[in-house]
C-alpha positions in Angstrom: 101.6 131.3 113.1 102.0 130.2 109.3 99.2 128.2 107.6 99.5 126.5 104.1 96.5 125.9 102.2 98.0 122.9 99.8 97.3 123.7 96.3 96.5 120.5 94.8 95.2 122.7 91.2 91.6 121.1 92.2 90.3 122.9 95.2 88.0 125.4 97.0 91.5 127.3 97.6 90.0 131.2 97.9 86.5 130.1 99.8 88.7 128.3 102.8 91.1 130.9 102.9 88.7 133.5 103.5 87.3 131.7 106.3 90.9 131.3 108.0 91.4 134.6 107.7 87.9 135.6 109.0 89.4 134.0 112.3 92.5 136.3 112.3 94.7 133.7 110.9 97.4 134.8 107.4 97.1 132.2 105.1 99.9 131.4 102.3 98.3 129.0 99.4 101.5 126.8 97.9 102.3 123.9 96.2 105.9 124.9 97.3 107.8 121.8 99.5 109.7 124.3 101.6 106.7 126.3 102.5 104.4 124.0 103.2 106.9 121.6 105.6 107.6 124.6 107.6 104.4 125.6 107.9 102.8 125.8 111.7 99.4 124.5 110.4 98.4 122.6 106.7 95.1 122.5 105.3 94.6 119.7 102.1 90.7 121.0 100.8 89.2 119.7 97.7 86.5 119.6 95.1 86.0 117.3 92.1 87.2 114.0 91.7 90.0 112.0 94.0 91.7 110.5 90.5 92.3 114.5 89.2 93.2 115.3 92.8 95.8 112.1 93.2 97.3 112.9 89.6 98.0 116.7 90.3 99.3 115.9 93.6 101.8 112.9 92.3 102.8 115.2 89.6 103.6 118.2 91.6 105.7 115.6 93.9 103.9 116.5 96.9 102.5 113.0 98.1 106.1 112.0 100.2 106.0 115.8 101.2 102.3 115.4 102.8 102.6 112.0 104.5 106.1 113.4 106.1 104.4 116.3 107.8 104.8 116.1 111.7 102.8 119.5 112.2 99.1 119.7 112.5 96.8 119.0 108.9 93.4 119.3 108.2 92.0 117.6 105.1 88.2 119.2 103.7 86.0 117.2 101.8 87.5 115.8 99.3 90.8 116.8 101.1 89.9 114.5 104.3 89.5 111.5 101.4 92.9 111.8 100.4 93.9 111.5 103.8 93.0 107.9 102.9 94.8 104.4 101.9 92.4 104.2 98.8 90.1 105.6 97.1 87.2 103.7 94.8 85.8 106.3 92.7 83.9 105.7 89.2 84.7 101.7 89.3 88.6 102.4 89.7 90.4 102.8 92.9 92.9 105.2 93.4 96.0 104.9 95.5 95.6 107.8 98.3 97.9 109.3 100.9 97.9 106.6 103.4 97.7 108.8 106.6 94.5 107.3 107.6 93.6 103.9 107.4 90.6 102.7 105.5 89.0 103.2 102.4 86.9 105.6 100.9 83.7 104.1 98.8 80.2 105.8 97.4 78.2 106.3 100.3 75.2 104.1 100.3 72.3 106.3 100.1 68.9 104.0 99.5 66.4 106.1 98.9 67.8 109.5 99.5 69.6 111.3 96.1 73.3 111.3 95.4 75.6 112.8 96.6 74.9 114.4 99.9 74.2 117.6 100.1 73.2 120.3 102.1 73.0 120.9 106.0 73.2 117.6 108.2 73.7 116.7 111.8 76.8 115.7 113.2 76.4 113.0 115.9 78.5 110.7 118.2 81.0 112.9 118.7 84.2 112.1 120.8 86.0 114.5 122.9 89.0 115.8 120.9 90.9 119.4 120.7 89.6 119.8 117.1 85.8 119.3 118.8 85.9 121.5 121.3 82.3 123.4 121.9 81.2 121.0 119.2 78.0 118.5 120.8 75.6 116.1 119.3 73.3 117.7 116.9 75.2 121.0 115.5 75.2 121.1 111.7 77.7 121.3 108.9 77.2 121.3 105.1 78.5 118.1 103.0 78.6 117.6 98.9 79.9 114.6 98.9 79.4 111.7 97.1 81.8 109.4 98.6 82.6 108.8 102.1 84.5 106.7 105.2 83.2 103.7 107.1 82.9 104.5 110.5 85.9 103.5 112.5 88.1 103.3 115.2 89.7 106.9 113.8 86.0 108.4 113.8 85.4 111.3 115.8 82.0 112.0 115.1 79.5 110.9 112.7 76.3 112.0 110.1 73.8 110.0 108.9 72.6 109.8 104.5 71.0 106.7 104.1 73.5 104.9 106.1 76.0 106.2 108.5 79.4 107.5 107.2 82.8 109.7 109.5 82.2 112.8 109.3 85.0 113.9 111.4 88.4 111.8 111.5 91.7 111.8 113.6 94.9 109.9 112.8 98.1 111.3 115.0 98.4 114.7 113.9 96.0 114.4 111.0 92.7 115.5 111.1 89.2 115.1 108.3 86.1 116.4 108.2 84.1 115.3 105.0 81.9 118.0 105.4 82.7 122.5 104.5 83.7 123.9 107.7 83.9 126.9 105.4 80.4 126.6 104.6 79.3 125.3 108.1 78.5 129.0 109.8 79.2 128.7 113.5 79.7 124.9 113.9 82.2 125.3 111.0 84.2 128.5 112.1 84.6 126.8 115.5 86.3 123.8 114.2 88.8 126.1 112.0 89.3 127.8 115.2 90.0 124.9 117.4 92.5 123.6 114.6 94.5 126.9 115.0 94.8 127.1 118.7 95.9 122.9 118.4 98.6 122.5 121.0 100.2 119.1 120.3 
């Protein structure tokens, strides 16, 4: 099995390809076209800022490459945002990749600091192939600062101040806002169920 970690120039590449490979799995990082459309598996992760992350992706001509993959992609943190229509960040808004529909806007926090981080609870979660061995109450680690409504493409939640997607699912695209990398147990068995996908 190939997998493509997307090099978007902004990203977490070596930390998320470590943990793939932890799991057994040879990982190829590329900004390449050819590689990463025949690529088995395609992982979009992310740090920083989704107008950085758009503009390196538009210049390296990879957005019509990304929204014409069939095979199954993951996005991470910032990754699952650009999975996104749009993108409001820092009073702009920020055309995304469109392979999920919604928006992405500062999560609402009240009381608690900005942005989110550290270990949370994931809750509500559907049944899915990506959630397999995955229940109500296991943890994973966000830094986030922006996050999805919960919707109809929600496949499980987490709670900071209000309640945001945590996990998401359009066709053959998958989010999770939160470091499966980072996420010990719950994390290495979501990275796991997204290699063994059978769709």
């Amino acid at each position: 099995m190939s997998l493509v970690i997307v090099d978007t120039g902004c990203a977490n590449l070596a930390s998320v390809s470590y943990a793939f490979e932890r799991l057994g799995a040879a990982t190829i990082i590329s900004d390449v076209a050819e590689v990463i459309t025949s690529a088995d598996r395609v992982v979009l992760p992310g740090v920083g800022s989704a107008p950085f992350a758009m503009q390196s992706i538009n210049s390296k001509s990879l957005k019509p490459v990304l929204q014409s993959l069939t095979q199954p992609v993951i996005g991470i943190c910032l990754g699952m945002q650009l999975l996104f229509e749009s993108l409001e960040e820092g009073g702009d808004t920020v055309e995304g990749l469109g392979l999920v529909k919604g928006t992405i806007a500062s999560l609402i926090t009240g009381d608690l600091p900005s942005p989110h981080m550290g270990w949370n609870t994931l809750t509500s979660v559907k049944t899915d192939p990506l959630l397999e061995g995955i229940a109500d109450g296991d943890f994973a680690y966000f830094v986030h600062s922006y996050a999805a409504e919960v919707s109809d493409v929600t496949l499980a939640t987490s709670m900071h101040g209000s309640r945001f997607s945590a996990i998401v699912r359009e066709g053959n695209v998958w989010g999770c806002q939160f470091h499966p990398e980072r996420s010990s147990k719950t994390g290495a068995k979501i990275l796991k169920n997204f290699l063994d996908l059978d769709l």
